[in-house]
C-alpha positions as CSV (number, residue, x, y, z in Angstrom):
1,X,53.7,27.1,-7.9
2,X,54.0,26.9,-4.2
3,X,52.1,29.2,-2.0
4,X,53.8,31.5,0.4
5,X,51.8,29.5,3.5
6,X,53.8,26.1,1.9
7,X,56.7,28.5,1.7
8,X,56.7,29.6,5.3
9,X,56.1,26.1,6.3
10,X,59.0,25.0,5.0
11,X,61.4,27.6,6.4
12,X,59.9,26.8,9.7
13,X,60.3,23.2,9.4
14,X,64.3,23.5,8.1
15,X,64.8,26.3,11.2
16,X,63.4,23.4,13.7
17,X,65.2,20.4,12.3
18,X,68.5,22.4,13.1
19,X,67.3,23.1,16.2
20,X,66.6,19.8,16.9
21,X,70.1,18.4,16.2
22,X,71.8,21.8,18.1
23,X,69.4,21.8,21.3
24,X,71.0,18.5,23.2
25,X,68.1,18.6,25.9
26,X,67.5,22.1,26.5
27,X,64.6,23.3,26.0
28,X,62.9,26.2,23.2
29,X,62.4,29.9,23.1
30,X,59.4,29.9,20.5
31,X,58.6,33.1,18.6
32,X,55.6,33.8,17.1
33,X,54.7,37.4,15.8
34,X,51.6,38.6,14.3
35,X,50.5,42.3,12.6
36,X,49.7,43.2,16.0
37,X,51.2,41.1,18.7
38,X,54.1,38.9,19.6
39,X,53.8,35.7,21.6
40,X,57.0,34.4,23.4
41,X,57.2,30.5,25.0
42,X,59.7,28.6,26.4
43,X,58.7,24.9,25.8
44,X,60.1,21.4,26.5
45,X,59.7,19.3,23.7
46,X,60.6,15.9,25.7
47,X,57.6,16.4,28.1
48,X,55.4,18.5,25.7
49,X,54.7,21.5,28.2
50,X,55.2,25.2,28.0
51,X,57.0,25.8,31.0
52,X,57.2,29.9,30.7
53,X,55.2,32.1,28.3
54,X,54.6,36.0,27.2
55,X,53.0,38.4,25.3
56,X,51.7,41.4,24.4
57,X,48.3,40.6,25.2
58,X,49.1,39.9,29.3
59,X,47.7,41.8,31.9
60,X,50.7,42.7,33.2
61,X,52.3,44.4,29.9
62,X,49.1,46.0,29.1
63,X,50.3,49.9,31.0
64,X,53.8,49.4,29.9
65,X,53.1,49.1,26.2
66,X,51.1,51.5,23.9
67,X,51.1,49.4,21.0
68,X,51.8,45.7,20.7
69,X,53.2,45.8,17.2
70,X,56.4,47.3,18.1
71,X,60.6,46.4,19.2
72,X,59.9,48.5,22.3
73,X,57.3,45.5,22.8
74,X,58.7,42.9,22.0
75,X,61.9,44.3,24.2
76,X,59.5,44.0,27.3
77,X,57.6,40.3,26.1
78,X,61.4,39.2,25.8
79,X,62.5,40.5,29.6
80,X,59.3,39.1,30.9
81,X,59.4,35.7,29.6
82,X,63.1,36.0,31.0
83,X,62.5,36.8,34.2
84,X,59.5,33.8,34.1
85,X,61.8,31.4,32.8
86,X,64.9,32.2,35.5
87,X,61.8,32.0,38.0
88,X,61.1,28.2,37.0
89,X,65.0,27.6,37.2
90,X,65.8,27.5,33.3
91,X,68.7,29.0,32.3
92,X,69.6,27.7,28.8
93,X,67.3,28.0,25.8
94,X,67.8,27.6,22.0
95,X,66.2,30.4,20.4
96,X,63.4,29.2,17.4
97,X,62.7,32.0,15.3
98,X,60.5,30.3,13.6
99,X,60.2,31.5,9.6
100,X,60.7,34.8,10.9
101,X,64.3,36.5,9.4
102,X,66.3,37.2,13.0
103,X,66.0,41.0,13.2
104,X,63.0,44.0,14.2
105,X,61.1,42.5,16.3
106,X,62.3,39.2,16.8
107,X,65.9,40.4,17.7
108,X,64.5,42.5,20.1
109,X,63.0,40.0,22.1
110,X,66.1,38.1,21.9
111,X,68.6,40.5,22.8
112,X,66.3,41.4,25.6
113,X,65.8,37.7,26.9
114,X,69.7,37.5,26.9
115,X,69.5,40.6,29.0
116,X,66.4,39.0,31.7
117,X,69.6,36.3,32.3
118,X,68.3,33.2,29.6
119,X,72.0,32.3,27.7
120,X,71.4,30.9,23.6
C-alpha cells in the first residue's frame, strides 16, 4: 500500500513530465501551498534560478492580507509575482500546479497572475 506522500509524489512528478514536453523554453510558474501559506516562483529550469518569487509571508503582503490561508491571498501572491515577473521582462510562463487539483486557491493565484500581464 502506497502512502499518500508516494502518492503526491507521483502526481507531481506526472504534472512536471508534461510540463516538460509543453514548456519549449519558457520558463515555470511553481505553486506550492501549505495549511497556512502559499508560495509562488517563477523558475528557469535551463539555468536553475528563480528569477521572480511571492508569498504570503513577504513584507510587502503582510497589511494587505489578514490571513495567509485564503483565495483573497493567494489572489494578491499571484498579482505580485506578476508584476515581479513583467518587471524582469518575462512574459510567458507554464503554470505547475504541482499535485495540487487546479482550483481554490491555486486558481486564484492563476487567474490573478494572468491578470498582473504573465500569459499560460
Amino acid at each position: 500500500m502506497k502512502t499518500s506522500q508516494q502518492l503526491q509524489n507521483r502526481r507531481k512528478q506526472r504534472v512536471r513530465s508534461g510540463l516538460r514536453r509543453k514548456s519549449s523554453g519558457r520558463p515555470r510558474l511553481s505553486v506550492f501551498r501549505s495549511g497556512r501559506h502559499i508560495y509562488a516562483q517563477v523558475i528557469d529550469d535551463g539555468q536553475g534560478r528563480t528569477l521572480a518569487a511571492a508569498s504570503t509571508v513577504d513584507a510587502s503582503l503582510k497589511e494587505k492580507i489578514k490571513n495567509g490561508a485564503d483565495k483573497a491571498a493567494a489572489a494578491e501572491v499571484g498579482k505580485l509575482v506578476a508584476e515581479r515577473a513583467v518587471a524582469a521582462g518575462i512574459k510567458e510562463v507554464v503554470f505547475d500546479r504541482g499535485s495540487y487539483l487546479f482550483h481554490g486557491r491555486v486558481k486564484a493565484l492563476a487567474d490573478a497572475a494572468r491578470e498582473g500581464g504573465l500569459t499560460f
